[in-house]
Backbone bond lengths (Angstrom), bond angles and torsions (degrees), N, CA, C in turn:
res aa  C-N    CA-C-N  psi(-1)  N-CA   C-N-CA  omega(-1)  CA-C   N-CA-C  phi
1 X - - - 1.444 - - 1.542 107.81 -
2 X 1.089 108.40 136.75 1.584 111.63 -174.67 1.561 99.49 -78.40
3 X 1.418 110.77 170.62 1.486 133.68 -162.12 1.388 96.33 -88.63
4 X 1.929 126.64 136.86 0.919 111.83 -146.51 2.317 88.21 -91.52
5 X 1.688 90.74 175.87 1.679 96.22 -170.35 1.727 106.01 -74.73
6 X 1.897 93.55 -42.26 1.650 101.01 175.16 1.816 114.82 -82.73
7 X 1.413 102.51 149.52 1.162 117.15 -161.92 1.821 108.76 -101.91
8 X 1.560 105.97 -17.58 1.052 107.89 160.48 1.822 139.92 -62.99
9 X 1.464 117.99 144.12 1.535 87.86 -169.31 1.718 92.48 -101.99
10 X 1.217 124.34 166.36 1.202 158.42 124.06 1.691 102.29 32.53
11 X 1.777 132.62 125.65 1.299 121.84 -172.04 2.051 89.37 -63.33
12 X 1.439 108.28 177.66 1.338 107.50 144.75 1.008 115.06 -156.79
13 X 1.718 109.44 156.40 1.344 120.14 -167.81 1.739 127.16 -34.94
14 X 1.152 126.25 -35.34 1.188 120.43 154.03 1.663 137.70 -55.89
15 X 1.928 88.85 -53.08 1.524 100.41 166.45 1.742 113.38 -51.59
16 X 1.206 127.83 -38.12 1.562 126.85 171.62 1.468 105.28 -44.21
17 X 1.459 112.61 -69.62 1.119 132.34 -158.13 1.792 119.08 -66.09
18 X 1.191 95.10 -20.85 1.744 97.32 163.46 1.336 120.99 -90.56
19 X 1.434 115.76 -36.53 1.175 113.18 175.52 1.668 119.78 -83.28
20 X 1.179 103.09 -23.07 1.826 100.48 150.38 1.843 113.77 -71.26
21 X 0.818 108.35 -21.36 1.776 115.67 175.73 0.984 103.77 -64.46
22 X 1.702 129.75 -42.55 1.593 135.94 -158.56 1.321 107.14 -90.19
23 X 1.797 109.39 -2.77 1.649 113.71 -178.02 1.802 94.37 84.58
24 X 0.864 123.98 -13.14 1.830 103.59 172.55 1.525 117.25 -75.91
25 X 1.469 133.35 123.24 1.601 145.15 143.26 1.482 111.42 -29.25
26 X 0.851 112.95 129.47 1.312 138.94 179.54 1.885 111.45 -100.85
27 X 1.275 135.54 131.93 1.053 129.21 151.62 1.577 111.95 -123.11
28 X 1.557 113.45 157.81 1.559 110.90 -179.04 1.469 114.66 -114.20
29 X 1.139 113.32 131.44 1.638 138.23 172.43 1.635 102.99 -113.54
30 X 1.675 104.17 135.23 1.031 124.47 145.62 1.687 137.67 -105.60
31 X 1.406 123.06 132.88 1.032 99.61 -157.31 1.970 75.14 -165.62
32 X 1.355 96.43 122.87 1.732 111.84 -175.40 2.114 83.26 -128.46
33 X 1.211 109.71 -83.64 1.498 90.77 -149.36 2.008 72.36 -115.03
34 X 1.444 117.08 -80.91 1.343 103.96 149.37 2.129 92.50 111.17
35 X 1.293 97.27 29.06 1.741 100.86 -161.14 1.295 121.48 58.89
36 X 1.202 141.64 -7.91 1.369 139.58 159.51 1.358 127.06 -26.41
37 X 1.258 116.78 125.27 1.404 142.35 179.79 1.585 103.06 64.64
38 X 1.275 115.72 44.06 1.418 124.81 -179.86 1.573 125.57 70.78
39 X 1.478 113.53 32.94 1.373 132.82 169.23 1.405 123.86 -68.81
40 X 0.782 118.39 34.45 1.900 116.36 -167.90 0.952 106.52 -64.65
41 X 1.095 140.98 5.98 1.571 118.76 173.43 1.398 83.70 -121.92
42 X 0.818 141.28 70.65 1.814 150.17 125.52 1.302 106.07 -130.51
43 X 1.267 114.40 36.47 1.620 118.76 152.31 1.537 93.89 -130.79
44 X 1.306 118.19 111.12 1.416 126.23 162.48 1.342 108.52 -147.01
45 X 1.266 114.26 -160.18 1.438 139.33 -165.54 1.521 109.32 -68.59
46 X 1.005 88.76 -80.17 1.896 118.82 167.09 1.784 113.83 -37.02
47 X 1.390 107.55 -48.14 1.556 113.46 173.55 1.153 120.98 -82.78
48 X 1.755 127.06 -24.38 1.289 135.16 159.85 1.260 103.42 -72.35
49 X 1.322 161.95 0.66 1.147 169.59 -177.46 1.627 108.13 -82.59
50 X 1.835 87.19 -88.16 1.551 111.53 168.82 1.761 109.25 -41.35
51 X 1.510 112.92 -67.74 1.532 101.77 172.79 1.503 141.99 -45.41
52 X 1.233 94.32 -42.83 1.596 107.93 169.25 1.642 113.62 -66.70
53 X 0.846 118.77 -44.40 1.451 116.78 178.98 1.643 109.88 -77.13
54 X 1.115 132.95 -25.16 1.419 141.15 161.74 1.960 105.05 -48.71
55 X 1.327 99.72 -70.53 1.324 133.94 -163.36 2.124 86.12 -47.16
56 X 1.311 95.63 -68.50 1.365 100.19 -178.88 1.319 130.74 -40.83
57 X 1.852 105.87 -41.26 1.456 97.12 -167.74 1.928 89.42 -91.16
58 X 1.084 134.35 -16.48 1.085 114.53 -175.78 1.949 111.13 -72.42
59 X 1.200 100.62 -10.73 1.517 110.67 -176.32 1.706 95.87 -67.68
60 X 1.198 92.98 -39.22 1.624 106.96 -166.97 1.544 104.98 -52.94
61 X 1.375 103.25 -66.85 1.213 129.09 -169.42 1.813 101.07 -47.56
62 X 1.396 116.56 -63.79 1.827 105.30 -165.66 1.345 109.86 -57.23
63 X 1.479 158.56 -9.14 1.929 118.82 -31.96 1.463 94.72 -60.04
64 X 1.385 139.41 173.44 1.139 147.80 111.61 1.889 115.00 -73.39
65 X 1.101 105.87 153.63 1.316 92.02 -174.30 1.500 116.99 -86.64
66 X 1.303 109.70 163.89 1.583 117.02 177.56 1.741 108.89 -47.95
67 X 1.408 134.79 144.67 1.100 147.44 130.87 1.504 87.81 103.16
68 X 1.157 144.12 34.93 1.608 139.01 157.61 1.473 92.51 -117.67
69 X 1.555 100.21 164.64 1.450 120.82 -174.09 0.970 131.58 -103.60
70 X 1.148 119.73 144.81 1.665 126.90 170.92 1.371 114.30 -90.72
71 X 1.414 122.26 119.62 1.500 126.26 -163.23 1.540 102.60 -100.02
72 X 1.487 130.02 115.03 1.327 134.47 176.42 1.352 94.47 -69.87
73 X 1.746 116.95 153.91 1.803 108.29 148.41 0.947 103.90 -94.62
74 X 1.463 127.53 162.09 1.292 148.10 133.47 1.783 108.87 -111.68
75 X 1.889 106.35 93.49 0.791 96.47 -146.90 1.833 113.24 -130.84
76 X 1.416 87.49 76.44 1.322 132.89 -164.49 1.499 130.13 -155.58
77 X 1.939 124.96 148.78 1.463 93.38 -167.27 1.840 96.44 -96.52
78 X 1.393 99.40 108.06 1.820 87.88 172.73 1.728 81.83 -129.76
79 X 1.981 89.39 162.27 1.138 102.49 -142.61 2.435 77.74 -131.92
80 X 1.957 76.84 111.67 1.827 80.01 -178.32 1.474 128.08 -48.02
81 X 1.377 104.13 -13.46 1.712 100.55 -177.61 1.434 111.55 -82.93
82 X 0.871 116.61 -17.67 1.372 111.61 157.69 1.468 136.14 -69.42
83 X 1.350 121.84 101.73 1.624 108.69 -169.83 1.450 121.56 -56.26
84 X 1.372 143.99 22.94 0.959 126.73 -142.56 1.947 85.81 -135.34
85 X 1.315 100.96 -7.97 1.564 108.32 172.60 1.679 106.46 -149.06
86 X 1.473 100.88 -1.15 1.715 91.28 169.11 2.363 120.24 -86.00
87 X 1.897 84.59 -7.49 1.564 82.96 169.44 1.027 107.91 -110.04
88 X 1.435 138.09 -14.75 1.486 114.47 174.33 2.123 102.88 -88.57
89 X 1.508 121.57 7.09 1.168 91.71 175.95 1.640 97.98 -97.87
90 X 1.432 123.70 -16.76 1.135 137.96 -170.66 1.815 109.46 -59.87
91 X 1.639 82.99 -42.86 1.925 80.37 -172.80 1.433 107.02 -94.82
92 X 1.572 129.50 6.32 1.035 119.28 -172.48 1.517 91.24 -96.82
93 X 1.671 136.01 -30.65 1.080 134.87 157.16 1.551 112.54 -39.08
94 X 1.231 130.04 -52.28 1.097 145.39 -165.73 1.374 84.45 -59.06
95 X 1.118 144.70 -52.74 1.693 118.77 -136.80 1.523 76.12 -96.28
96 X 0.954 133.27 -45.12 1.983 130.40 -162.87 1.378 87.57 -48.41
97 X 1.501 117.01 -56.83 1.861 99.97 -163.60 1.486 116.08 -69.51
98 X 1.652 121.92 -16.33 1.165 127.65 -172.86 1.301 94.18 -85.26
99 X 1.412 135.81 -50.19 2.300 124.69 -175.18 1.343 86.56 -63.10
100 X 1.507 141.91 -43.13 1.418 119.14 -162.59 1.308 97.41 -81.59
101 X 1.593 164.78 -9.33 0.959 134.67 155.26 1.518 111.78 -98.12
102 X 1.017 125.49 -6.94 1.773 104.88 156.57 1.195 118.26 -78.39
103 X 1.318 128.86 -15.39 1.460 128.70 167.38 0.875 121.05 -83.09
104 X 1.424 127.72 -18.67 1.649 117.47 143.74 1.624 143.80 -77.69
105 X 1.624 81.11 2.83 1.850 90.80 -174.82 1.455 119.81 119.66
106 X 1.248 99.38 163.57 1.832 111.24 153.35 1.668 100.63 -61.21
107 X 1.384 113.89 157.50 1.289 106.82 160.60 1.652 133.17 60.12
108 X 1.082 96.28 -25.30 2.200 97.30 -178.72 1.568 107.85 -114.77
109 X 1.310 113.30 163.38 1.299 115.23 -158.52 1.682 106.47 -96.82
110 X 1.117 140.85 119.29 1.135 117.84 167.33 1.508 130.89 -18.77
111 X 2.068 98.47 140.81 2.120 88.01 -178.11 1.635 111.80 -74.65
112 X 1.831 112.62 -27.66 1.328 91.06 -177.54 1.643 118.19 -117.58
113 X 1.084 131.71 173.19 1.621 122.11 159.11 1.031 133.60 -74.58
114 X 1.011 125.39 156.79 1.500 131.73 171.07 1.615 109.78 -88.32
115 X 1.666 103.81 134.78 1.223 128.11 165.19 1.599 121.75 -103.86
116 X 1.611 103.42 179.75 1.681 91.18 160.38 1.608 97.04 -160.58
117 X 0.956 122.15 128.68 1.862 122.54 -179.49 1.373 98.69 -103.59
118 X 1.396 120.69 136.02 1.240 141.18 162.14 1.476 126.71 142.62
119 X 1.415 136.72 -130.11 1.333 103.43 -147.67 1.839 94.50 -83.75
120 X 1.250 106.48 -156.37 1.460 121.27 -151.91 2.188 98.44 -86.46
121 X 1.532 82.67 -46.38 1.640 102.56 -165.62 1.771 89.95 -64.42
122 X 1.502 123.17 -54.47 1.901 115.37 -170.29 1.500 103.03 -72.07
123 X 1.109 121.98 -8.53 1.841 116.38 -178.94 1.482 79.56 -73.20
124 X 1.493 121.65 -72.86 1.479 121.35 -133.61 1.184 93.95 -79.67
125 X 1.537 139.52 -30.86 1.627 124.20 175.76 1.698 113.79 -63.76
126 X 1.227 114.13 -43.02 1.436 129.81 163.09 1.253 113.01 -24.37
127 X 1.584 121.51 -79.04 1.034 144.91 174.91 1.868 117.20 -54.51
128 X 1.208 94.06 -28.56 1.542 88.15 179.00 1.397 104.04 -78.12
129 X 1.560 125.83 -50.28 1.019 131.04 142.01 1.858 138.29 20.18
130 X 1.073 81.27 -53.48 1.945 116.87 -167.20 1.787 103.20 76.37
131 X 1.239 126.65 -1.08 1.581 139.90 175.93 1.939 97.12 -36.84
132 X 1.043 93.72 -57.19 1.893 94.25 -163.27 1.529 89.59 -126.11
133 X 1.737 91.31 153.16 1.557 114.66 154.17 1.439 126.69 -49.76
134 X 1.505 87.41 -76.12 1.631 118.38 -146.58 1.731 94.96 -119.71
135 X 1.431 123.42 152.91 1.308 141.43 176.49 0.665 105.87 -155.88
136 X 1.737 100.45 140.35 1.719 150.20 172.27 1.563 130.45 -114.44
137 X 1.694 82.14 77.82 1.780 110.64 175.16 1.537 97.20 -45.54
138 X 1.728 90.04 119.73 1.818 107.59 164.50 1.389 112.29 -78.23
139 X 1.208 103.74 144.26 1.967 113.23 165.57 1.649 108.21 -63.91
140 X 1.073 104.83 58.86 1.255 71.35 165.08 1.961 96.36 -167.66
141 X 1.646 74.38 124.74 1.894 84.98 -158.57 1.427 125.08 -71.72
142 X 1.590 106.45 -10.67 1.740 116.24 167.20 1.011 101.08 -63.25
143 X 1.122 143.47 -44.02 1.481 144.38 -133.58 1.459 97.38 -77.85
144 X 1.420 142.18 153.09 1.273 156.74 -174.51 1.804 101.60 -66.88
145 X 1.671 110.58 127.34 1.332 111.40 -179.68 1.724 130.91 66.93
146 X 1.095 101.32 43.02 1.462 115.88 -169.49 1.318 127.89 -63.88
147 X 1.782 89.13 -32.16 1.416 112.51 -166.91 1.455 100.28 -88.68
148 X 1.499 128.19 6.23 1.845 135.32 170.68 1.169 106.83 -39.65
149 X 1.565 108.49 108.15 1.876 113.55 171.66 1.293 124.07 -97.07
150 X 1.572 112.05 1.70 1.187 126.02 173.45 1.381 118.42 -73.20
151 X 1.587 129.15 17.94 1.639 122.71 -143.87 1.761 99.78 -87.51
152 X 0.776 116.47 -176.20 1.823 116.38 154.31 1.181 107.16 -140.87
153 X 1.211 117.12 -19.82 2.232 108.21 163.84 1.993 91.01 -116.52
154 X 1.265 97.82 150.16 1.405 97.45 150.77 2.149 116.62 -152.53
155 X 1.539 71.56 140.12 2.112 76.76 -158.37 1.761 94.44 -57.23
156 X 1.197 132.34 162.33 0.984 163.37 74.06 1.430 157.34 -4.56
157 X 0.994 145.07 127.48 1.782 145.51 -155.96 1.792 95.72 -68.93
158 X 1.054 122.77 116.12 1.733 125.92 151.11 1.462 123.05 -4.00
159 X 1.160 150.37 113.37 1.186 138.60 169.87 1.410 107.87 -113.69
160 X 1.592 101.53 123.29 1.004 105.51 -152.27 2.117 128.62 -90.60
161 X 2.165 73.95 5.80 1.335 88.02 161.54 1.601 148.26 -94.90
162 X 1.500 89.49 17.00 1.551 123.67 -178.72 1.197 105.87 -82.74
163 X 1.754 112.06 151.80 1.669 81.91 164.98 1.320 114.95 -102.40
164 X 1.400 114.12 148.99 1.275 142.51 149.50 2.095 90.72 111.91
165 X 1.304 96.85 22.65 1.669 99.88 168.22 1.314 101.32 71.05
166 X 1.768 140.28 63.76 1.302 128.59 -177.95 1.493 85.54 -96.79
167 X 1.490 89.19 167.95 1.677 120.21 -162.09 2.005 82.38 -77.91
168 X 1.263 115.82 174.00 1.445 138.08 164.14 1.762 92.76 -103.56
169 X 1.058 142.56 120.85 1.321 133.19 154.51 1.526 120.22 -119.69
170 X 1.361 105.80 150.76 1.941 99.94 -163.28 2.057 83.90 -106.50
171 X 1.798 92.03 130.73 1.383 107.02 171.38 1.344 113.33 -91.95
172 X 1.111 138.32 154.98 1.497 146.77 129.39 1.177 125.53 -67.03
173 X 1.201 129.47 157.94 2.150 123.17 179.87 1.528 95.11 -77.45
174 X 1.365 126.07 -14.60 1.558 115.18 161.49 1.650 123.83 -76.72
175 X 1.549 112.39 -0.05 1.528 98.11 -160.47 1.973 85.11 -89.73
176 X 0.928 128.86 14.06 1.529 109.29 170.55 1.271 125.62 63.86
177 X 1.781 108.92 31.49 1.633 112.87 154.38 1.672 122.30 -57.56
178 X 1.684 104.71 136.99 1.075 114.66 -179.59 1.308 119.76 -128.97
179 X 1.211 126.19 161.15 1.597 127.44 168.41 1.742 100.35 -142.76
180 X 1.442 101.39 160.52 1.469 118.31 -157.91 1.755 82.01 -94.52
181 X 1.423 111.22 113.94 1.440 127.49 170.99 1.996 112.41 -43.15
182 X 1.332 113.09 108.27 1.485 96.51 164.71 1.566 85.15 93.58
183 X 0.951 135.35 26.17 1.645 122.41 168.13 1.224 138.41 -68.62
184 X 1.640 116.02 -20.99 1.357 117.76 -173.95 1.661 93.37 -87.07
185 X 1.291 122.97 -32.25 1.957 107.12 166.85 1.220 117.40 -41.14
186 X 1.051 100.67 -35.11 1.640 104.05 -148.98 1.810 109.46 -97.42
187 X 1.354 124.73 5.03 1.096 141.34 -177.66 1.556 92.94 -118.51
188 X 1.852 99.57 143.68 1.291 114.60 -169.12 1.487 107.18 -119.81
C-alpha cells in the first residue's frame, strides 16, 4: 500500500469526544492518497474497497452516529466527462459502496452514507450517479464545476487563526454534522 498523501492521523475516540464536549460538530472526511497531485490510479476498485471499509470501522470505533456521512476526497481537479478519470473515480466509488455494505451485513443497510469532497463537476456526476449522498464542494475555483449549488458542506479560505490553519466551511442541515451524544461525561 502506498504511503498515505495526508499527513494527518486518524480522528480518535477521545479526540471526538472533547471536541463534542467543547460544543463543536464534527464532520468526517476521508482522504488516504485520494488522486492528489495527479494520482488517478489510486482511485480504483481495490482502494475504494480497502478505504471504505477502513473509513467505516473507524466510524464505528469513535461511534459516529448512525445515518451521517463519510466524505471520500477526490482530491484533485479532474473533470468526469472525461473517461480517462471518470472510470477510475467511478470504480473507486464502487468499492466504498461495496465495504459499506459488507460491513453492514447480508440484508441491513449501512449505518453511515457516503459522501465525496472535491471539485464541483465529481460531486454532481457522483451524485447523479446514486454513488454518494452528500457533497463537499472544494475551494478551489479552477477545478471543473465550481459554480455546483447542489453542495451540503462547502470548504472555505484557511483562517489562519485556527490552529493548524482550518478552512471556515459553510454547512447545510444536510451536510451531516455530528457530535458524540453525552460527551462532556465522558471526558476526564
Amino acid at each position: 500500500m502506498p504511503p498515505p498523501y495526508s499527513h494527518y492521523p486518524t480522528l480518535t475516540r477521545l479526540e471526538a469526544q472533547a471536541l463534542s464536549a467543547a460544543g463543536l460538530s464534527l464532520a468526517s472526511i476521508w482522504e488516504y492518497i485520494s488522486g492528489s497531485q495527479g494520482r488517478i490510479e489510486s482511485l480504483n476498485y481495490n482502494a475504494g474497497l480497502n478505504e471504505g471499509g477502513r473509513a467505516y470501522k473507524q466510524a464505528l470505533a469513535l461511534p459516529q452516529p448512525d445515518g451521517t456521512p463519510i466524505y471520500f476526497a477526490v482530491d484533485e481537479g479532474y473533470d468526469p466527462q472525461k473517461p480517462e478519470y471518470a472510470g477510475p473515480i467511478d470504480d473507486y466509488f464502487k468499492g466504498v459502496n461495496d465495504a459499506f455494505a459488507q460491513a453492514a451485513g447480508p440484508g441491513n443497510q449501512p449505518k453511515y452514507a457516503i459522501g465525496v469532497y472535491g471539485p464541483g463537476a465529481v460531486c454532481a456526476w457522483l451524485k447523479g450517479k446514486g454513488r454518494v449522498a452528500s457533497t463537499w464542494l472544494a475551494n478551489a475555483k479552477l477545478w471543473p464545476g465550481y459554480s455546483y449549488a447542489d453542495w451540503d458542506v462547502k470548504q472555505g479560505f484557511r483562517d489562519p487563526a485556527l490552529p493548524f490553519g482550518h478552512d471556515i466551511d459553510e454547512c447545510k442541515p444536510s451536510g451531516g454534522l455530528w457530535q458524540i451524544p453525552n460527551a462532556a461525561a465522558n471526558v476526564a
